[in-house]
N, CA, C and O atoms as a printed pandas DataFrame, in Angstrom:
     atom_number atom_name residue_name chain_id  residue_number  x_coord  y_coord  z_coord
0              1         N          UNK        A               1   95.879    4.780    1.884
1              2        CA          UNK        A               1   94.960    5.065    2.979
2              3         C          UNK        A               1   93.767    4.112    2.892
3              4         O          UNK        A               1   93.143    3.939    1.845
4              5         N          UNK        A               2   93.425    3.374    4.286
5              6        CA          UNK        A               2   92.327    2.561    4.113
6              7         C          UNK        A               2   90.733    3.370    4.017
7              8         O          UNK        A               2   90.690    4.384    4.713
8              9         N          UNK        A               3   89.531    3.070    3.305
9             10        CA          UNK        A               3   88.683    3.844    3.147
10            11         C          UNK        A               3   87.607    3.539    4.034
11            12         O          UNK        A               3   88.229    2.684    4.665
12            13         N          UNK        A               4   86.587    3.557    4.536
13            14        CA          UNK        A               4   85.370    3.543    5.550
14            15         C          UNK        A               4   84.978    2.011    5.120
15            16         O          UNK        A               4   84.975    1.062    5.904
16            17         N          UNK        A               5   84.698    1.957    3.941
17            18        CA          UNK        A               5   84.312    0.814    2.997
18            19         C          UNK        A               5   84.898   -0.413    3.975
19            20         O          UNK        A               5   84.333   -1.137    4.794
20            21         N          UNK        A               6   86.496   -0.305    3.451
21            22        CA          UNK        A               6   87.310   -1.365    4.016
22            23         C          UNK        A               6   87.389   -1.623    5.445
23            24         O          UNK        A               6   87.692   -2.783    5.724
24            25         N          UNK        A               7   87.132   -0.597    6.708
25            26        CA          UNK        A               7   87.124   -0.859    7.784
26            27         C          UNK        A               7   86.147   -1.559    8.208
27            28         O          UNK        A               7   86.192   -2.475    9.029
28            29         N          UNK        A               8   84.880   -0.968    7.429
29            30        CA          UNK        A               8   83.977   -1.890    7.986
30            31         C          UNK        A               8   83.841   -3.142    7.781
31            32         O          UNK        A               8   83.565   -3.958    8.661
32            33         N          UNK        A               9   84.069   -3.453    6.318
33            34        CA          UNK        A               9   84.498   -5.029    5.854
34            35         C          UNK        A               9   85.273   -5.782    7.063
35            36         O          UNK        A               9   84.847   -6.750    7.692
36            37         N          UNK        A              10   86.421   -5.162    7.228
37            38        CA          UNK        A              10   87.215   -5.642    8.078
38            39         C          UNK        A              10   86.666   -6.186    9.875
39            40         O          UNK        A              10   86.817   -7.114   10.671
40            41         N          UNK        A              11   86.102   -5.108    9.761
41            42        CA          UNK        A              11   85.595   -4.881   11.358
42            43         C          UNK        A              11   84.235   -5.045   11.780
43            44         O          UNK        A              11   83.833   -4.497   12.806
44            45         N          UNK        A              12   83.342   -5.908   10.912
45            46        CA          UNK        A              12   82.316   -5.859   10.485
46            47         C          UNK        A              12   81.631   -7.222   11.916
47            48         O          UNK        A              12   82.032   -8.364   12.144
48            49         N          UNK        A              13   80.478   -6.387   12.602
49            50        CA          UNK        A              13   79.838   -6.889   13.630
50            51         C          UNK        A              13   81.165   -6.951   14.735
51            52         O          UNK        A              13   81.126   -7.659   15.741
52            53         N          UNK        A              14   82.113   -6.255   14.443
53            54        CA          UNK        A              14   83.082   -6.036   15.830
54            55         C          UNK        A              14   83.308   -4.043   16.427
55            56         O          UNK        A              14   83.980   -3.186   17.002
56            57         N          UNK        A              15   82.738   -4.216   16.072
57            58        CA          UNK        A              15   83.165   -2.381   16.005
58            59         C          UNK        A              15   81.941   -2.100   16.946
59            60         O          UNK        A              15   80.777   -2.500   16.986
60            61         N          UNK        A              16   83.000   -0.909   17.966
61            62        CA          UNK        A              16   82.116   -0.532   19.147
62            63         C          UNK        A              16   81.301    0.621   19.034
63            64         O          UNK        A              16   81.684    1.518   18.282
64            65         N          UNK        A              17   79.959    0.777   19.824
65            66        CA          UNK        A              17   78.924    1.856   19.781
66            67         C          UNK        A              17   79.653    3.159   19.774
67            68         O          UNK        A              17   80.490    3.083   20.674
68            69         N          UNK        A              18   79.748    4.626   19.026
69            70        CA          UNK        A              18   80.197    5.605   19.873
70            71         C          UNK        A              18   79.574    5.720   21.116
71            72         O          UNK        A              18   78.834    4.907   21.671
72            73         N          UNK        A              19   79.984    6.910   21.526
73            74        CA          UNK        A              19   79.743    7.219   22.795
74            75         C          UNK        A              19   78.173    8.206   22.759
75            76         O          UNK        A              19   77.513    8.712   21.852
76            77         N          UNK        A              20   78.069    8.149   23.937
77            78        CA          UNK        A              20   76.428    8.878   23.568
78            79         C          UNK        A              20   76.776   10.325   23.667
79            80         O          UNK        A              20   75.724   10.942   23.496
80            81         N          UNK        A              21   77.738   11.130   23.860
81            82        CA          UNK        A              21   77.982   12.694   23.164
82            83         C          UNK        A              21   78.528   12.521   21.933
83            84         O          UNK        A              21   78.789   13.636   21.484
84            85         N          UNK        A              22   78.829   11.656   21.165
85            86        CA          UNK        A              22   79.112   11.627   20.050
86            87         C          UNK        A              22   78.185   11.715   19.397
87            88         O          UNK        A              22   78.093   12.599   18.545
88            89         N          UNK        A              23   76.839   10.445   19.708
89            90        CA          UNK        A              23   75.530   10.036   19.318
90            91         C          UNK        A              23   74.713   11.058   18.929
91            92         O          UNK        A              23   74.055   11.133   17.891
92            93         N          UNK        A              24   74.837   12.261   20.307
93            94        CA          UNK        A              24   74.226   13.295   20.071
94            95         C          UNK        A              24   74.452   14.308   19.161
95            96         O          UNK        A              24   73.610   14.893   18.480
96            97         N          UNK        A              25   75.926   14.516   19.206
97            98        CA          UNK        A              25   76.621   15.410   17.918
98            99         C          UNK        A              25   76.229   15.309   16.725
99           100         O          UNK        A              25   75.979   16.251   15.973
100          101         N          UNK        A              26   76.135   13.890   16.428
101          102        CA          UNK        A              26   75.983   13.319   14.939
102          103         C          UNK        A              26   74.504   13.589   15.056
103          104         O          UNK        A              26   74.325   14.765   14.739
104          105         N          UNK        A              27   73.641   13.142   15.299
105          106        CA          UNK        A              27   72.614   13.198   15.444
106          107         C          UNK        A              27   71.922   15.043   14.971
107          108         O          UNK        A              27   71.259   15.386   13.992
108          109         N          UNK        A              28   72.402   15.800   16.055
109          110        CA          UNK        A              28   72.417   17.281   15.903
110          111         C          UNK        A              28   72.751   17.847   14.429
111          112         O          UNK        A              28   72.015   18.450   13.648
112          113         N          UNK        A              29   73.908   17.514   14.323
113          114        CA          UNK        A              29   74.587   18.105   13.271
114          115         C          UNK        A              29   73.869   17.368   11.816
115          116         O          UNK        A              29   74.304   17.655   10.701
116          117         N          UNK        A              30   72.851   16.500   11.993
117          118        CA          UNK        A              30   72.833   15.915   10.701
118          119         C          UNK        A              30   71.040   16.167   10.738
119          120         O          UNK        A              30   70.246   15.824    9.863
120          121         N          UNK        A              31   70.748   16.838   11.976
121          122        CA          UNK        A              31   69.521   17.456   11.352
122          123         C          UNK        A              31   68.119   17.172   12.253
123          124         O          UNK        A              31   66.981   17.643   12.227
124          125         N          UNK        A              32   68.907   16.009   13.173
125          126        CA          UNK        A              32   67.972   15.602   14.631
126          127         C          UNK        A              32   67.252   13.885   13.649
127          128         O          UNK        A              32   67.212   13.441   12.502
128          129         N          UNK        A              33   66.866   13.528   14.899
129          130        CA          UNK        A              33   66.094   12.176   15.043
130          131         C          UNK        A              33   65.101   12.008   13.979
131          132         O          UNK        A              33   64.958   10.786   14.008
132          133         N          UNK        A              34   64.354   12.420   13.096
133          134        CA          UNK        A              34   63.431   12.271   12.286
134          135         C          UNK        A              34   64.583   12.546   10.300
135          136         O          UNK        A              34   64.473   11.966    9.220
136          137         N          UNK        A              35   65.102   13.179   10.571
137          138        CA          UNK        A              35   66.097   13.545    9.448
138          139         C          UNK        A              35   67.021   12.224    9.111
139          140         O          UNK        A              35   67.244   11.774    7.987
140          141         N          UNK        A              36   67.586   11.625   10.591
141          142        CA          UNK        A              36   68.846   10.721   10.768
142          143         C          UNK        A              36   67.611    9.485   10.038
143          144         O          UNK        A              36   67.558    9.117    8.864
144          145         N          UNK        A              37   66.865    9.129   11.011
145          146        CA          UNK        A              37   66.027    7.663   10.322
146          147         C          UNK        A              37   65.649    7.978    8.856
147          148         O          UNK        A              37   65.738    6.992    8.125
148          149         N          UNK        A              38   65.283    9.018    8.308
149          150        CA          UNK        A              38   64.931    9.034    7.012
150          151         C          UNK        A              38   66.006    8.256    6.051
151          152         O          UNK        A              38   65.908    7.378    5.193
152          153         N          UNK        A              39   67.225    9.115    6.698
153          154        CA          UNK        A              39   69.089    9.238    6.035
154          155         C          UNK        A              39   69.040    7.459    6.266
155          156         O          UNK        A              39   69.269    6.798    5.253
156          157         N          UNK        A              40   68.826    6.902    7.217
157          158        CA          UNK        A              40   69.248    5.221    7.453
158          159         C          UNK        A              40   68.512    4.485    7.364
159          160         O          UNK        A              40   68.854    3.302    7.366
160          161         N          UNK        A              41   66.774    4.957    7.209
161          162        CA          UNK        A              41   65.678    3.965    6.819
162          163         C          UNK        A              41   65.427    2.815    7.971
163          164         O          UNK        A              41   65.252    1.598    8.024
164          165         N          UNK        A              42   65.529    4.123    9.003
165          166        CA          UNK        A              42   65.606    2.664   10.282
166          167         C          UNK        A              42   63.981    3.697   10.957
167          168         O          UNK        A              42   63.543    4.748   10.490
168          169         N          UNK        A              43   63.552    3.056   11.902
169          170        CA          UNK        A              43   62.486    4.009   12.685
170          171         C          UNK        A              43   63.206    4.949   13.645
171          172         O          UNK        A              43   64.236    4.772   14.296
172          173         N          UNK        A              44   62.417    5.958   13.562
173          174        CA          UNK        A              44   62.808    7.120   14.360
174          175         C          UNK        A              44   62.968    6.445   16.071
175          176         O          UNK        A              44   63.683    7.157   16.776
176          177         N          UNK        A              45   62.660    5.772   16.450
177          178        CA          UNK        A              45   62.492    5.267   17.913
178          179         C          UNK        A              45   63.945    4.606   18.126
179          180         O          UNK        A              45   64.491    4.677   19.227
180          181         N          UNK        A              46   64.492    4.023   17.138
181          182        CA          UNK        A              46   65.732    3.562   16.579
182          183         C          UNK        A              46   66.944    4.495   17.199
183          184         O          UNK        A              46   67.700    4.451   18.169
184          185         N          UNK        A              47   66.695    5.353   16.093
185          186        CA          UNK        A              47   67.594    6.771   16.316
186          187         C          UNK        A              47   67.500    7.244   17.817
187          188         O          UNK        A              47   68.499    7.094   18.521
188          189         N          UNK        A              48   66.333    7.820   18.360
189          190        CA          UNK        A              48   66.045    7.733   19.584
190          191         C          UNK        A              48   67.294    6.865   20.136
191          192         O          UNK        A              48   68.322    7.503   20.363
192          193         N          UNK        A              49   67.306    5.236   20.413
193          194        CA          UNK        A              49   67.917    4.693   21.077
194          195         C          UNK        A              49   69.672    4.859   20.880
195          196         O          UNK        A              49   70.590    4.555   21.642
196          197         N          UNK        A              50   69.668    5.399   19.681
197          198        CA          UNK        A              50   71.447    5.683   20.240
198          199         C          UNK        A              50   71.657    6.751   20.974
199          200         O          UNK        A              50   72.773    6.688   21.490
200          201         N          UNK        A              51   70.940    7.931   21.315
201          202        CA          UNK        A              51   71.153    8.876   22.280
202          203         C          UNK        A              51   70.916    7.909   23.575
203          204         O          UNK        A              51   71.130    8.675   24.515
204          205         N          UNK        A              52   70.716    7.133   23.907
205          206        CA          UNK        A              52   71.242    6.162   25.008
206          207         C          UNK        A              52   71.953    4.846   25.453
207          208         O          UNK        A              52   72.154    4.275   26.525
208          209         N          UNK        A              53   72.307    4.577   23.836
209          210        CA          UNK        A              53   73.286    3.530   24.028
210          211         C          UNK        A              53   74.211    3.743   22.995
211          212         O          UNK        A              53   74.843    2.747   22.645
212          213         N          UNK        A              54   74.399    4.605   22.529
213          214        CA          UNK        A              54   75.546    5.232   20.725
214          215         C          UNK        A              54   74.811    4.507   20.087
215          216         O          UNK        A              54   74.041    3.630   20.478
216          217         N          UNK        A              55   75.124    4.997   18.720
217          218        CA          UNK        A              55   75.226    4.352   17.559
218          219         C          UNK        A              55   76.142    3.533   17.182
219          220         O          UNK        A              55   77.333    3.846   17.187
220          221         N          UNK        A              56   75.658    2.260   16.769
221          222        CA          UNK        A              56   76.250    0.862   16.373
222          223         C          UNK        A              56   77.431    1.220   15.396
223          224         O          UNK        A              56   77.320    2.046   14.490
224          225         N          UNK        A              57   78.465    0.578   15.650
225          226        CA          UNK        A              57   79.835    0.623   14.418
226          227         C          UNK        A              57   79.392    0.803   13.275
227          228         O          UNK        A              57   79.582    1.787   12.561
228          229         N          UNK        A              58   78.715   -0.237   13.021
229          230        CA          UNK        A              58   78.409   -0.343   11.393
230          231         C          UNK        A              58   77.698    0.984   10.777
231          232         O          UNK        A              58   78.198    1.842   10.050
232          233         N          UNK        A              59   76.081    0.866   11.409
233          234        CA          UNK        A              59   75.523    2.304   11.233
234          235         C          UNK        A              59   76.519    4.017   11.128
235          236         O          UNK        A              59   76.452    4.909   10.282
236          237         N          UNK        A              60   77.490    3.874   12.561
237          238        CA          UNK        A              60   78.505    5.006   12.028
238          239         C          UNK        A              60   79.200    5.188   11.399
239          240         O          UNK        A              60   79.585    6.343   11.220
240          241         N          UNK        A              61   79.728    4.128   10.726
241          242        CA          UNK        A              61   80.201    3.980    9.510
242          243         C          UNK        A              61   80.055    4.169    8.139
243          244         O          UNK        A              61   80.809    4.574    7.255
244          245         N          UNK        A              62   78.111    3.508    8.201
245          246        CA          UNK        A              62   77.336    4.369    7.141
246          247         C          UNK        A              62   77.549    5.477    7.066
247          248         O          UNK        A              62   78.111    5.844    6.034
248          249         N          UNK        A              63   77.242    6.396    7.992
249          250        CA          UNK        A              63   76.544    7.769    8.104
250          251         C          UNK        A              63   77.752    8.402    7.838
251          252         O          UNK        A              63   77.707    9.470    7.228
252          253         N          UNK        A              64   78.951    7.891    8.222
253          254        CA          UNK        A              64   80.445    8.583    7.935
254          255         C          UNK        A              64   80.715    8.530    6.191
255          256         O          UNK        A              64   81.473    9.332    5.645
256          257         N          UNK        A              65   79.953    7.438    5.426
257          258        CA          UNK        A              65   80.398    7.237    3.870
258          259         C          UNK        A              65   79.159    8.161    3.332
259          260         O          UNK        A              65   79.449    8.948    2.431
260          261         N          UNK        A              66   77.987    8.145    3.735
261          262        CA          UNK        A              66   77.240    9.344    3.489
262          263         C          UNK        A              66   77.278   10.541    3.392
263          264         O          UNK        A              66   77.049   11.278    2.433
264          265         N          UNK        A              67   77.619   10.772    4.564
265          266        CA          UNK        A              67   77.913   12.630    4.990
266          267         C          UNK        A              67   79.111   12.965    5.416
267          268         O          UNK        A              67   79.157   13.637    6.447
268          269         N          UNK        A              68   80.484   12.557    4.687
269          270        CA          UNK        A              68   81.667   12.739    4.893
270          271         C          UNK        A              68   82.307   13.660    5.599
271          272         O          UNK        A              68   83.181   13.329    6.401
272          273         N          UNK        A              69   81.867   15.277    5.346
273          274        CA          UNK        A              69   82.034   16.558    5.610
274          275         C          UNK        A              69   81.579   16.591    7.125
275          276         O          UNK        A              69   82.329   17.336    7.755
276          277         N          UNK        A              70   80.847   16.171    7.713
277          278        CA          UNK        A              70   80.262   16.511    8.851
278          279         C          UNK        A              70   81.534   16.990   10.119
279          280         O          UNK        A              70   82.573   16.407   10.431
280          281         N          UNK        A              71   80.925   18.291   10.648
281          282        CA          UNK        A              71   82.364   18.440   11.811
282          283         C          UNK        A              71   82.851   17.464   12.762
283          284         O          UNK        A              71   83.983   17.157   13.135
284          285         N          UNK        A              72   81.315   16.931   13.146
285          286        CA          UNK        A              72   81.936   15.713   14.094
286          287         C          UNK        A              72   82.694   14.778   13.953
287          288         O          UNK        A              72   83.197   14.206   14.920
288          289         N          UNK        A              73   82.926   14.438   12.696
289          290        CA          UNK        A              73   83.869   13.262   12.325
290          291         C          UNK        A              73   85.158   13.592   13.041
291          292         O          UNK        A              73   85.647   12.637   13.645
292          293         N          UNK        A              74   85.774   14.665   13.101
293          294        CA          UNK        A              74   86.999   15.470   13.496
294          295         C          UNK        A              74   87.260   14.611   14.737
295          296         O          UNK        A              74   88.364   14.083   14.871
296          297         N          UNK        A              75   86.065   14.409   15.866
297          298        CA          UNK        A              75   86.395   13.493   16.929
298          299         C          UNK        A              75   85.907   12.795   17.170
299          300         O          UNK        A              75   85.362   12.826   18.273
300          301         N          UNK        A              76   85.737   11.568   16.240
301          302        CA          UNK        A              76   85.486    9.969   16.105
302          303         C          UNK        A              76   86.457    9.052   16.150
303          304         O          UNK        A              76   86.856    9.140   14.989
304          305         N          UNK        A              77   87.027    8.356   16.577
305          306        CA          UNK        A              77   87.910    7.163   16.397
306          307         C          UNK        A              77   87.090    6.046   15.784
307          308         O          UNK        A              77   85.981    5.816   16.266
308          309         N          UNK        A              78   87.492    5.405   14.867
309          310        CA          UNK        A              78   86.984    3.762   14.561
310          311         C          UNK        A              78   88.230    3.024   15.362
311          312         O          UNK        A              78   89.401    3.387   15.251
312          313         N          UNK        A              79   87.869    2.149   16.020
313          314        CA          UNK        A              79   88.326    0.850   16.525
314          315         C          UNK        A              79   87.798    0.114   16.973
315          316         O          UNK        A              79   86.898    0.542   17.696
316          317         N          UNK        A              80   87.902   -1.055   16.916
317          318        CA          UNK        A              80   87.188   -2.429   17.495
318          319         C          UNK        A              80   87.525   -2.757   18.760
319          320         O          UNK        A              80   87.048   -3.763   19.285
């Protein structure tokens, strides 16, 4: 089985934004906009912007090798 690690290697600056109900899910479920930037060390205004354009491949990718368990993963696809 390939691991998060390797996809992103693989797929790395090609991998598409989720979708912005995804954005929001993840976002929700991991504790809201001030929690998520802490978790990625990005600015909260940041986070903000994927509830209107998703979150970047790479970044969901992080957050997927971080917080593995999360329900939303259940309906994520990775593909480029």
């Amino acid at each position: 089985m390939i691991s998060l690690e390797q996809i992103f290697m693989q797929n790395k600056g090609k991998l598409k934004n989720s979708s912005i109900e995804v954005a929001f899910a993840i976002i929700e479920e991991l504790g809201g906009i001030t929690e998520v930037a802490r978790l990625t060390g990005i600015k909260a205004s940041s986070v903000a912007d994927w509830k209107k354009y998703g979150i970047p491949g790479g970044r969901l990718i992080y957050l997927m090798m971080i917080r593995p368990n999360l329900k939303v993963w259940n309906n994520v696809k990775l593909s480029s």
